[in-house]
C-alpha positions as CSV (number, residue, x, y, z in Angstrom):
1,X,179.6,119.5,54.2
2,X,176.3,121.9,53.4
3,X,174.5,122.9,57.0
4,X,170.7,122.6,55.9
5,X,166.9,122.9,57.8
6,X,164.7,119.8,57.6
7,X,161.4,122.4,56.7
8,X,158.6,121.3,58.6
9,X,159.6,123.5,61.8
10,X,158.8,126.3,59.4
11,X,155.6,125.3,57.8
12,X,153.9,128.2,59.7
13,X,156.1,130.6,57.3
14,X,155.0,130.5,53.7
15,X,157.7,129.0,51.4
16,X,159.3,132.4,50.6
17,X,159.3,133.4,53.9
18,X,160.8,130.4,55.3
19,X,163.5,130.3,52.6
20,X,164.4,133.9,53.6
21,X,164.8,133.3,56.9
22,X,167.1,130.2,56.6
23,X,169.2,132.3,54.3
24,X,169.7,134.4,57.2
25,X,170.6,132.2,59.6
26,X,173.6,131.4,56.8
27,X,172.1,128.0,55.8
28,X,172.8,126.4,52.7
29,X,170.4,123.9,52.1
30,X,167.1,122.9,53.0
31,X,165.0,119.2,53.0
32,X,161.7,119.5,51.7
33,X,158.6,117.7,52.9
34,X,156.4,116.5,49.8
35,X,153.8,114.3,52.1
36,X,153.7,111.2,54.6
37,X,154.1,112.5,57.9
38,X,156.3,115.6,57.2
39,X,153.6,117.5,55.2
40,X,153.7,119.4,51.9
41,X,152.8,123.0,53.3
42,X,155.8,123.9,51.1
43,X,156.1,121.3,48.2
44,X,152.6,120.2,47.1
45,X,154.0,117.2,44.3
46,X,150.5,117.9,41.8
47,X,150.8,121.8,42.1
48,X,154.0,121.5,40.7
49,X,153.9,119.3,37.9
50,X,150.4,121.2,36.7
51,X,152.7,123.2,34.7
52,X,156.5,123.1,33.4
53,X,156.6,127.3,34.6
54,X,155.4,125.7,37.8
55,X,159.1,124.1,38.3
56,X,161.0,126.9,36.6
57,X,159.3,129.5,39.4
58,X,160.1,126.9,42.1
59,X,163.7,126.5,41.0
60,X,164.2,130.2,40.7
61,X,162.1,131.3,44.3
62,X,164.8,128.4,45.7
63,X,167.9,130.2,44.2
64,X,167.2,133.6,44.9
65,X,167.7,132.9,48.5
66,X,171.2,131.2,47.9
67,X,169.7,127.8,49.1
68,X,169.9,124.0,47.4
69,X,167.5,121.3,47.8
70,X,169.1,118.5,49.6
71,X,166.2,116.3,49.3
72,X,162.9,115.4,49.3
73,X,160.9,113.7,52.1
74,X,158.1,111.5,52.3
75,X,158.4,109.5,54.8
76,X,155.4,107.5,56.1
77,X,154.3,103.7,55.6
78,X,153.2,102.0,52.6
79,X,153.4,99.0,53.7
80,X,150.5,99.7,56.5
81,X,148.3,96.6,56.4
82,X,145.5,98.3,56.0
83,X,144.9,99.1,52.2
84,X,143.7,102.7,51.9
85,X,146.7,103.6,54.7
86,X,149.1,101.9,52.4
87,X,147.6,103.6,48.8
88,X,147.9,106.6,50.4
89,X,151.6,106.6,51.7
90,X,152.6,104.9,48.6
91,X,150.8,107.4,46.1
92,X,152.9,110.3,48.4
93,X,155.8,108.3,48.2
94,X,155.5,108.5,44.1
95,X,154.9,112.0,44.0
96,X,157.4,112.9,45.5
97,X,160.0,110.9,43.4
98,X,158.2,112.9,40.1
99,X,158.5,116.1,42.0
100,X,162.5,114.9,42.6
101,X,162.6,114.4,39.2
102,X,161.3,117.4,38.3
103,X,163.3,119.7,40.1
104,X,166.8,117.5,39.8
105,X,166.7,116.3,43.4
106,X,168.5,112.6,43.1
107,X,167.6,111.7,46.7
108,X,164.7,111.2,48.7
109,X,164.0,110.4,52.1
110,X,161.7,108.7,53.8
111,X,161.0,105.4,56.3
112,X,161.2,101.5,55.0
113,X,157.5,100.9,56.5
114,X,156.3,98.0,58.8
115,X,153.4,95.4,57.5
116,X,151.1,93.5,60.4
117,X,151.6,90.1,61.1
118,X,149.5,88.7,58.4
119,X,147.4,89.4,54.9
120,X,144.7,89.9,57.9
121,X,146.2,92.4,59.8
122,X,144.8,95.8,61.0
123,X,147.9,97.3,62.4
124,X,151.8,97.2,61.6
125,X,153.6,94.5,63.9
126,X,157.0,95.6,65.0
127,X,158.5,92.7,65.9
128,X,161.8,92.9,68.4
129,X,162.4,89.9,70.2
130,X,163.6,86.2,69.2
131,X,161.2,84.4,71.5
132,X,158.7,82.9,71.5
133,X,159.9,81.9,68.3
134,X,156.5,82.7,66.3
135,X,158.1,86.3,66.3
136,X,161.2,85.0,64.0
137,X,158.3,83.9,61.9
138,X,156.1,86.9,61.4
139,X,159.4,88.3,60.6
140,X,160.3,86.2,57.6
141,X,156.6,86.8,56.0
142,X,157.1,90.4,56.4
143,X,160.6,90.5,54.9
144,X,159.8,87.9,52.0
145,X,156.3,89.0,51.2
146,X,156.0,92.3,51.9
147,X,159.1,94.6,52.3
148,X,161.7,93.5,49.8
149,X,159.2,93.0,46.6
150,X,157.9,96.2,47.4
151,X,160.9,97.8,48.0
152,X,162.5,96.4,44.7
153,X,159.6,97.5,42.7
154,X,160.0,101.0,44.3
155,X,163.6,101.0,43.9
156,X,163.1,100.4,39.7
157,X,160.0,103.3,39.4
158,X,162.6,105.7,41.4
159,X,165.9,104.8,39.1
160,X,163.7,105.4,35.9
161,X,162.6,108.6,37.2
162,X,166.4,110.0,37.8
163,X,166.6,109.2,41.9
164,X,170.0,107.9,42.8
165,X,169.5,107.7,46.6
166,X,166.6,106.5,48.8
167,X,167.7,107.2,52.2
168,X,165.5,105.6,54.6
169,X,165.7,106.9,58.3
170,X,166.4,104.1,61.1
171,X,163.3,104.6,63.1
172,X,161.6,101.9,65.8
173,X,158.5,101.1,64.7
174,X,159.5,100.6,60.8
175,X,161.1,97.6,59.9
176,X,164.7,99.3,59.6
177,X,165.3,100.9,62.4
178,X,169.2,100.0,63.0
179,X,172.7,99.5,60.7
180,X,171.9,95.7,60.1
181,X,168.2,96.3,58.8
182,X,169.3,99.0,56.8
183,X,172.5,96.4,55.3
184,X,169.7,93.9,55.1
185,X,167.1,96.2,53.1
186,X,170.3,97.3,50.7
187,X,171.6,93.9,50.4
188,X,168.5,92.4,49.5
189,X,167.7,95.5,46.4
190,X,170.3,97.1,45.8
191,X,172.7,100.5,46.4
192,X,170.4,102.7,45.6
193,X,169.2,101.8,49.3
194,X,171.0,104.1,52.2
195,X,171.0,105.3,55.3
196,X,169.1,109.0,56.1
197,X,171.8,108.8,59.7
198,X,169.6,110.3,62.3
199,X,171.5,109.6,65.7
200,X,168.8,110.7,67.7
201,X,166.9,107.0,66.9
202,X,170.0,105.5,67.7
203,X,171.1,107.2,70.8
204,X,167.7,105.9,72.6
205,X,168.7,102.6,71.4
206,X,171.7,102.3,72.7
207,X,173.6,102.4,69.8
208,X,177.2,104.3,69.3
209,X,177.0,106.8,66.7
210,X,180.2,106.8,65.4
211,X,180.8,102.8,65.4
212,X,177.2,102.9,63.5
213,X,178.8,105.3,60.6
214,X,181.6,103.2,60.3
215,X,179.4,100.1,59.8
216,X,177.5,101.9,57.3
217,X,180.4,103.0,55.2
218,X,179.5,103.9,51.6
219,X,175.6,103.7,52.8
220,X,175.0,107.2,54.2
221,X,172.8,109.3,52.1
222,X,171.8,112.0,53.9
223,X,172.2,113.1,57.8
224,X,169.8,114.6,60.3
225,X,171.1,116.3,63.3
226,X,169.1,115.9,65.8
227,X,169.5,114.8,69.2
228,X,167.9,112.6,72.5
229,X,168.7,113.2,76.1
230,X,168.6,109.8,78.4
231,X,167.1,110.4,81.8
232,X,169.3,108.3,84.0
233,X,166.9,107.7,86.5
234,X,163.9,107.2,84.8
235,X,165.7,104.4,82.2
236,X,166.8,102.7,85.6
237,X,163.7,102.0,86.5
238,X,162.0,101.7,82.9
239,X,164.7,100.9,80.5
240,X,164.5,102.8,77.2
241,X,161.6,101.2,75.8
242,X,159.1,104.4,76.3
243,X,155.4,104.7,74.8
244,X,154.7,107.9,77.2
245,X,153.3,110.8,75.3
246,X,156.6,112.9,74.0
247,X,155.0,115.6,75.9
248,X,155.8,114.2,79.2
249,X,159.1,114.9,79.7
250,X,159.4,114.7,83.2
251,X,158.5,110.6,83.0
252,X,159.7,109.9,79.7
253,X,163.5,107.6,79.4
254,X,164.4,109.7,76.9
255,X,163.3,113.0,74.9
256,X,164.2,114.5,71.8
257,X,166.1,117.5,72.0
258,X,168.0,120.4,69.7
259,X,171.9,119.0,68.8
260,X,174.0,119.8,71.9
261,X,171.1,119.7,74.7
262,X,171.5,115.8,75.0
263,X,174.9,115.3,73.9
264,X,177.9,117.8,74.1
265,X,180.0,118.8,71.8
266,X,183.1,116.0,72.1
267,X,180.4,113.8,70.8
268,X,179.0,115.7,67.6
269,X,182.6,116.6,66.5
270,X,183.1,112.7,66.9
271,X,180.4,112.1,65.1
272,X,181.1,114.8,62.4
273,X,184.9,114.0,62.3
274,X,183.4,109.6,61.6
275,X,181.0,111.1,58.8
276,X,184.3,112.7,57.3
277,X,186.4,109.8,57.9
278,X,184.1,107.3,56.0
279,X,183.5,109.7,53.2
280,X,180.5,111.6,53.7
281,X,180.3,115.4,53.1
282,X,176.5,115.9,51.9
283,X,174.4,118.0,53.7
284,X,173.5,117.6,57.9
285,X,170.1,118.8,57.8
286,X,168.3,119.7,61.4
287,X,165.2,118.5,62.4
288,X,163.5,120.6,64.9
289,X,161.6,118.3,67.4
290,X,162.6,120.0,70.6
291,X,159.9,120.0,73.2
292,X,161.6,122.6,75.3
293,X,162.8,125.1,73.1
294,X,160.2,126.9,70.7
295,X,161.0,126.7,66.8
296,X,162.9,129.6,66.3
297,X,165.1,129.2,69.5
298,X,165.6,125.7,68.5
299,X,166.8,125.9,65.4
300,X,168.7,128.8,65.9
301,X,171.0,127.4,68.6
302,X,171.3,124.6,66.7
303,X,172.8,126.6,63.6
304,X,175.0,128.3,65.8
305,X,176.3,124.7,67.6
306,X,176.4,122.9,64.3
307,X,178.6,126.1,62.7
308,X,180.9,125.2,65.0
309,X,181.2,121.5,64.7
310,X,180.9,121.1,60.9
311,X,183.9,120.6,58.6
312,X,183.2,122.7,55.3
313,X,186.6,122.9,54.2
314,X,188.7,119.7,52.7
315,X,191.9,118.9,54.8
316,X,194.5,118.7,51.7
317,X,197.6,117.2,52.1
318,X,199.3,115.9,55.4
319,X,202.7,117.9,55.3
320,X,203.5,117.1,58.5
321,X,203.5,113.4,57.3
């Protein structure tokens, strides 16, 4: 296993700058934002590809600081049912498989989408709940019509362009937000669909980490450490369903939180020890969406808690078996 930064808690450094700092935290990789919602302060997908010195300069600024790319993000929503949203997510999304290409980054992150309702929708329609049962049908258009010929197209542009890996992230409010979407989605186009394994989405949901990486054995792409505190008393009165600004923490059911402030550390060595059992060893990648603890502090305890719980080193033979 690699311990990597997600970049956007850094796109106040300048790409150098950033990179020298994650080298001295001892990180190894780092996932870079190329648009959608993480940004492109540090990988703008046309700057790049003006010129081929462009890449070489990129690749070299990248090595100097005795980092790897792990992969490139883009996450956001083409399938938005309103047309210029869409163009625009799914322009970003292409970039960002030529600037993969370019640089010989073979996965890419990013989020499956969510379409409205209808061909005259304004807004994406996430639907979860059986009943009444004109739910199960918006469902079937937005699966049939929409999200697998899309994806399949998407899925043929990104194998002739070199990716071997899109990892989507299991998010509410996109149409795979759990183990059986994400099956469904890789079922219906193919195994060059994965998993980006983010427990903090799943923790909220109720979901069990480690019986989640075991159902998505062979499927797991990419990993984000990241983690979400319940508030007892506030999902006993609420549940976990929560559209309260992330900033009010007092109220919310549930915040995000830097790995080890919402779970301890029995869990993530669980969690690290079920990636290892199932076969992953790619990189673990923090994301830095900690409303308590400033960027810095954040991340930095997070390195240190993660150094800790990650297995670098390959177990070799049982001689006590």
């Amino acid at each position: 296993m690699k311990l990597g930064v997600m970049n956007p808690v850094l796109n106040e450094f300048s790409f150098e700058d950033a990179l020298k700092y994650l080298n001295s935290l001892g990180v190894q990789c780092i996932e870079i934002g190329a648009g959608g919602f993480p940004g492109d302060a540090h990988l703008k997908p046309a700057e790049l590809l003006s010129a081929p010195e462009k890449v070489r300069e990129y690749k070299e600024l990248v090595a100097k600081y005795g980092l790897e790319i792990a992969a490139i993000s883009c996450h956001g929503n083409p399938l938005h049912p309103q047309k210029e949203a869409a163009e625009k997510y799914h322009n970003e999304f292409k970039n960002a498989i030529l600037a993969a290409e370019a640089l010989g980054v073979k996965t890419i992150i990013g989020f499956s989408g969510c379409p409205g309702d209808c061909e005259n929708s304004m807004y994406p329609n996430w639907v979860t709940c059986a009943w009444p049962d004109y739910f199960g049908k918006i469902l079937d258009w937005q699966w049939n019509e929409k999200v697998i010929p899309y994806w399949k197209e998407m899925a043929e542009f990104a194998e002739s362009h070199g990716i071997e890996h899109i990892a989507f992230e299991m998010h509410p409010g996109f149409v795979v937000y759990n183990p059986e979407t994400l099956l469904r989605l890789r079922a219906a186009v193919g195994d060059i669909i994965g998993a980006n394994f983010d427990p903090s989405h799943l923790f909220w949901q109720g979901i069990d980490a480690v019986a989640a990486i075991k159902a998505l054995k062979g499927a797991i792409y990419h990993f984000h450490a990241k983690d979400t505190r319940i508030d007892e008393s506030n999902t006993k009165v609420n549940g976990v369903l929560d559209c309260k600004s992330y900033a009010d923490i007092m109220n919310r059911s549930w915040v995000f939180r830097t790995v080890g402030y919402g779970h301890g550390k029995e869990v993530w060595n669980d969690i690290i020890s079920a990636l290892k059992t199932v076969g992953y060893d790619g990189p673990v990648c923090i994301e830095h969406e900690d409303g308590l603890m400033s960027p810095k502090e954040g991340l930095e305890k997070a390195v240190a808690f993660l150094n800790d719980v990650l297995i670098y080193e390959q177990a070799g033979e049982m001689w006590w078996a």
